[in-house]
C-alpha positions as a printed Julia matrix, in Angstrom:
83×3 Matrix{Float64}:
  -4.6    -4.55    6.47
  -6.48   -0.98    6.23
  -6.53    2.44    4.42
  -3.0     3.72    4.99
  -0.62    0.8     5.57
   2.4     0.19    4.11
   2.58   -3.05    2.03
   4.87   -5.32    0.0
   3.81   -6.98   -3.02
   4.85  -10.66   -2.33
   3.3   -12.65   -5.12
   6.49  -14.71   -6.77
   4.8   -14.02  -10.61
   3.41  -10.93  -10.08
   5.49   -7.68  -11.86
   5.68   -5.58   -9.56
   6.92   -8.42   -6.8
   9.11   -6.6    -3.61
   7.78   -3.19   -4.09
   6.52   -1.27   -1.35
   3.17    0.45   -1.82
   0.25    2.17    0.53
  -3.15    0.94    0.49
  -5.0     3.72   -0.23
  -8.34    1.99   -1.08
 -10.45   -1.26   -1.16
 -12.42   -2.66   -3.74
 -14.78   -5.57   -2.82
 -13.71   -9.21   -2.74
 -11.85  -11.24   -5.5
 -13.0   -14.29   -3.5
 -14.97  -14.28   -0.03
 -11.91  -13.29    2.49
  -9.58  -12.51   -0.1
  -9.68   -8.36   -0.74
  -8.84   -6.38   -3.36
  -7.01   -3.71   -2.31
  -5.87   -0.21   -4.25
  -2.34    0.28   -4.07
   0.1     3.06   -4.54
   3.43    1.67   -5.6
   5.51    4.24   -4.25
   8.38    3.35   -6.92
   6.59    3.71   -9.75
   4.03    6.58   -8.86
   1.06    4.39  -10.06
  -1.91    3.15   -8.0
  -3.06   -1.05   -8.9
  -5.37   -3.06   -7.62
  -4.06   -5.74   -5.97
  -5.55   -8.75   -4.05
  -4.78   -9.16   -0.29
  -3.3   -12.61   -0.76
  -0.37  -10.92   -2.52
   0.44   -8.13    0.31
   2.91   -8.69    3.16
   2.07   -5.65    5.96
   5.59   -3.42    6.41
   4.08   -0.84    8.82
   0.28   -0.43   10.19
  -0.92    2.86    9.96
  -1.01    4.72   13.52
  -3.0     8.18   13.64
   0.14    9.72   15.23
   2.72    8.27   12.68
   0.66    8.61    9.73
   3.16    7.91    6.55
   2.4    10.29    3.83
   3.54   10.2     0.02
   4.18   12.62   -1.82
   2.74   11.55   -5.59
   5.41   12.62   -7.68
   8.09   11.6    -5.88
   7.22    8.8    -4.05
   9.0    10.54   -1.44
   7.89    8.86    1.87
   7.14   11.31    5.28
   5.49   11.36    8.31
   2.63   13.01    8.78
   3.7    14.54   12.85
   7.25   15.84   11.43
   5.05   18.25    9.42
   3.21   19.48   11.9
């Protein structure tokens, strides 16, 4: 996983469980291999850190099909249909 990929948060306990966010940052390590990654949950217009173990990758981020959000909508778009 890396800056700009769509994610699902798959952790059974964790609030926010089968939401789809974008990494848009990382944080250091909670353990050694296990990230912490900053996450903007695109349904609730909030960024979270979140550890890697809880992430499922949806779509990797390609520099031609960039996805961009828009931050108070959460409205998802690509970033070559704006150009």
């Amino acid at each position: 996983m890396d800056l700009g990929d769509i994610v699902v948060i798959e952790k059974k306990d964790h609030p926010y469980r089968g939401r789809e966010a974008k990494i848009v940052g990382r944080r250091g390590n909670r353990v050694p291999g296990d990230p912490w990654f900053l996450v903007y949950v695109l349904q609730r217009g909030r960024s979270y850190l979140v550890p890697g173990s809880m992430l499922r990758l949806v779509e990797k981020r390609t520099d031609q099909d960039e996805v961009l959000v828009w931050p108070i909508t959460g409205k998802l778009m690509r970033k070559k249909d704006i150009q």
